[in-house]
N, C-alpha and C positions, 0 to 999 in steps of 0.2 A: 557131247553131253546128252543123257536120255532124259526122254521126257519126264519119266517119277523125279531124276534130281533137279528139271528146272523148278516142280511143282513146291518140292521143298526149300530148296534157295526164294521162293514166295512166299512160301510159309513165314520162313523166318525175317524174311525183312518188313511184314506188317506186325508181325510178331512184336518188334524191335520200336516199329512205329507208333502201335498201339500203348507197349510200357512206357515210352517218352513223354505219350500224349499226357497219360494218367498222372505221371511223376509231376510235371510241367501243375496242372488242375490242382491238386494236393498240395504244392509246395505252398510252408505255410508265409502267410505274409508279412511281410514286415513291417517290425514294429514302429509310430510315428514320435518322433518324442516330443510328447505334448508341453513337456515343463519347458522346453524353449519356448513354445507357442505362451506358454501363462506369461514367461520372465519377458516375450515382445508387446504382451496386452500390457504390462503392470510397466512397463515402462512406457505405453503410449499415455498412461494414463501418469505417469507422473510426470509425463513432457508439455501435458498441457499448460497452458498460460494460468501464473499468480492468480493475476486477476478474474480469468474464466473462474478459476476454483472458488475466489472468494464471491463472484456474483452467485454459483449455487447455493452458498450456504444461508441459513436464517439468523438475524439480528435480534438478539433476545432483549426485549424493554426489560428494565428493573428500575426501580424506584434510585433515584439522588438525594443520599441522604445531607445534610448538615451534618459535617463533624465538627464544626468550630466558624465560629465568628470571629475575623482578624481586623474589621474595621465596623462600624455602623454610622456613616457621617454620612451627609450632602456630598454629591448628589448618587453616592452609590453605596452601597456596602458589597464589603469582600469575604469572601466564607473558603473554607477548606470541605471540599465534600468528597463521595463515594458514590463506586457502583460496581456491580458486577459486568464481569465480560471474561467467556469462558470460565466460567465458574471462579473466577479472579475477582478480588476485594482490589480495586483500582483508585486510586485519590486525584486529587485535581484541586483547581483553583477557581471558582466562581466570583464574577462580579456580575451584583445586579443592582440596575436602576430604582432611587426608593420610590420615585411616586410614578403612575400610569400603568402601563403596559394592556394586551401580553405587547413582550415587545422580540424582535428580532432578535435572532442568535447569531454571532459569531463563534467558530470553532478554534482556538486556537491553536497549532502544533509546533510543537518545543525542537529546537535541534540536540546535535550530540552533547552531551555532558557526563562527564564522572558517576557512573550511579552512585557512588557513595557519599557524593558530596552535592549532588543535587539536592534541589527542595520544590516545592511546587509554584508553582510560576515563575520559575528562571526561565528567562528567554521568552519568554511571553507579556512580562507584566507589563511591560509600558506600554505597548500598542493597545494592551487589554483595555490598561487607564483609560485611555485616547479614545478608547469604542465607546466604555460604559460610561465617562462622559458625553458623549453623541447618541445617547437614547439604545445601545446595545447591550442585550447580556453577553456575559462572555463565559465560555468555559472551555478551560486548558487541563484537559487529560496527562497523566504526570507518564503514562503507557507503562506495560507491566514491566516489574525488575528495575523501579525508578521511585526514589525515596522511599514512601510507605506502601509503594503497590506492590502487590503481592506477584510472585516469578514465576515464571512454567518451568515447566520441568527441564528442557531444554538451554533454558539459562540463558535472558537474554541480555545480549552485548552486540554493541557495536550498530551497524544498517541492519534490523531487523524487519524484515516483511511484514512479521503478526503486527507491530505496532498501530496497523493500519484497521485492523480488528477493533483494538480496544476502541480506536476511533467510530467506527462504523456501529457498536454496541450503546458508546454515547449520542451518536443520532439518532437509534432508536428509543433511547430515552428523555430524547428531550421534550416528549410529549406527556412528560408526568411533571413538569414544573410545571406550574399556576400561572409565573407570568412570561412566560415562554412563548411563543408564537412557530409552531414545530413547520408551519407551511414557508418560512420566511429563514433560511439555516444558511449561511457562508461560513467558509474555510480560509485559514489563514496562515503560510507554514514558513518558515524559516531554515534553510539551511536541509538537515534531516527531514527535519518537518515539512520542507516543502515537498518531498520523497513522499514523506508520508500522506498529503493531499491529496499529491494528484493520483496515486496509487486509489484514494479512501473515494477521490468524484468520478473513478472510471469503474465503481462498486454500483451506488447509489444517484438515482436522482431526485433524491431528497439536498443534494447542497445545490441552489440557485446563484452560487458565487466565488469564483477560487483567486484569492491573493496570493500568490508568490516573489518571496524575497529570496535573494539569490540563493536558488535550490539547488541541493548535490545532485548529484548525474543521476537519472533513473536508471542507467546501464551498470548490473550490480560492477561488473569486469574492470569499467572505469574508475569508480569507487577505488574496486581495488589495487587498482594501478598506481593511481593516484594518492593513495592515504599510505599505501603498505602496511605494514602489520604492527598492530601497536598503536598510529596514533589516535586511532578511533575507534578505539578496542580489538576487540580479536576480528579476523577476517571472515564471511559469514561461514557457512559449512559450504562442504563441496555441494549439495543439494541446491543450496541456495546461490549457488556463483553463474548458475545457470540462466541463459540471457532470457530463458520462459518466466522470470520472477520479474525481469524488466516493465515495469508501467510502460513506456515508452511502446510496447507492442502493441497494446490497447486503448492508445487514446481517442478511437474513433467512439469511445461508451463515454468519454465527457460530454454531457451538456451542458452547463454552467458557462458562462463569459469568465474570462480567465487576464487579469492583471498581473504582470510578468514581471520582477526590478531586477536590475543587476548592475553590481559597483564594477567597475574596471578594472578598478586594483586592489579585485578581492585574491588573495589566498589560499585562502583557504576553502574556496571551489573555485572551478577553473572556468573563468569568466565564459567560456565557447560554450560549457552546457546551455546557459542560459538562450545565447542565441539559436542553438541546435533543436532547442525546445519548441522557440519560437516557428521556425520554420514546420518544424515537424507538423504543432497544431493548426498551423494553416496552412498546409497541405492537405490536414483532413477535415480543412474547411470549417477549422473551430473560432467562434469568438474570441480573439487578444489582442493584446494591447499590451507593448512591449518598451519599457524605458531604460535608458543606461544612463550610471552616474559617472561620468569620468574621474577618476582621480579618487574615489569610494572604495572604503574598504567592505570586510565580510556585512559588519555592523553599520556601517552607513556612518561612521562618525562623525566624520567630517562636514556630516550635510545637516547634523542636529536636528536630522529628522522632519525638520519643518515640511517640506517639498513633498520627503516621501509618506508622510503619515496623512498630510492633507489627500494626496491623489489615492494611500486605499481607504481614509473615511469615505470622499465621495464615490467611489464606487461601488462599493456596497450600498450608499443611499442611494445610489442609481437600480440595483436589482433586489435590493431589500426592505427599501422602505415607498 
């Protein structure tokens, strides 16, 4: 080989070197696709916890009107009233003390019932009696989509998570009653209701007191294990079956001392919540106080109330009065 043709066999292989270099440089880049990156943010952000979401949000006061007087006697009268929450005309059942005040509030929360055959103060009125005889107001939220409250769009039925809203909308108005005392506010929930408390005291520390009567599972999954489909209305949406809606995640935002009942041979929740609850909140080193009734149904029937209506009057005059 002479030397011109090694010179060119040179030639050509920087030649060859140099077009790779440029192609390689040039090559355009590819593309990243962003819309997964949006659908992992908008899902981080719909994975977050119920609760986290509802502590962002703001509690709009509105005035409680009087719709109707149902009693006016010694030592209470009982009224039908209103307010808004989310832009919702919401109704409830007030009893208030006729002479003193401001006086303490109890909040009361309703379990599941028929909407259509609900009225306002089922499942709340007797204990209500029992308070606003002992110097308490009391006010039982009917929650939206329940007798004359007015429904979202969504249509609720069954464990619904908002109910815990309209609750949280009524604490911020209990500072426009006169004889109110808005520093001095316990919670009181039943069944659903008690779902809905401790969901509404891991919001707010405006409530100084959570009563719980044997309350359905905070775990919605449990719920719906347990009820199936139908007997407690429809089952919530897939959104909401998710265990990020669980109170239960969040109990380390209660401060309130927390009163805990549970029948034995209740039914229609499954007596192990209650104990699981118990454990739970004193794990995270919460105040409770935990009783079981042996041989008790949902409703306590059997025990005529006496026992368990004395131990949550006094304890509300323990951190209320």
């Amino acid at each position: 080989m002479n030397k011109l043709t090694k010179i060119f066999i040179l030639v050509g292989i920087l030649a060859s070197i140099f077009v790779l270099l440029t192609f390689r440089r040039n090559k355009p880049k590819e593309k990243i696709n962003t819309s997964s990156l949006t659908e992992n943010k908008n899902q981080a952000n719909e994975d977050s916890s119920f609760s986290e979401n509802l502590r962002k949000r703001n509690y709009e006061s509105s005035s409680i009107e009087i719709e109707n007087t149902l009693s006016n006697s010694e030592p209470y009268s009982s009224y039908i009233f209103s307010y808004i929450s989310d832009d919702l005309k919401i109704y409830g059942r007030m009893n208030m003390p006729n002479s003193g005040g401001p006086f303490p509030v109890v909040i009361l929360n309703h379990g599941y019932f028929n909407q259509s055959s609900f009225q306002s103060g089922d499942g709340t009125q007797t204990m209500a009696d029992i308070l606003a005889r002992n110097g308490y107001l009391t006010l039982a939220s009917d929650y939206r989509g329940f007798g004359k409250s007015e429904n979202d769009s969504q249509g609720s039925r069954g464990h619904n998570p908002n109910y815990s809203i309209d609750v949280l909308n009524l604490i911020a108005s209990v500072k426009n009653l006169d004889k109110a005392d808005p520093n001095k506010i316990g919670i009181w929930g039943h069944s659903m209701g008690g779902e809905v408390s401790i969901r509404t005291a891991e919001v707010t520390d405006k409530v100084k007191a959570i009563v719980l009567w044997a309350p359905t599972s905070a775990n919605p999954s449990e719920n719906a294990a347990f009820y199936g489909r139908g007997r407690h209305g429809s089952l919530p949406s897939p959104s909401q079956t998710r265990e990020e809606i669980s109170p239960n995640n969040d109990l380390r935002y209660i401060t309130a001392p927390v009163s805990l009942h549970q029948g034995l041979a209740d039914t229609e929740v499954n007596p192990a919540w209650s104990k699981e609850l118990n454990e739970a909140l004193q794990k995270e080193n919460k105040q409770v106080e935990y009783f079981e009734y042996p041989g008790q149904d949902h409703n306590f029937s059997n025990l005529g109330w006496d026992i368990i209506s004395k131990r949550t009057t006094e304890f509300f005059d323990r951190y209320l009065k």
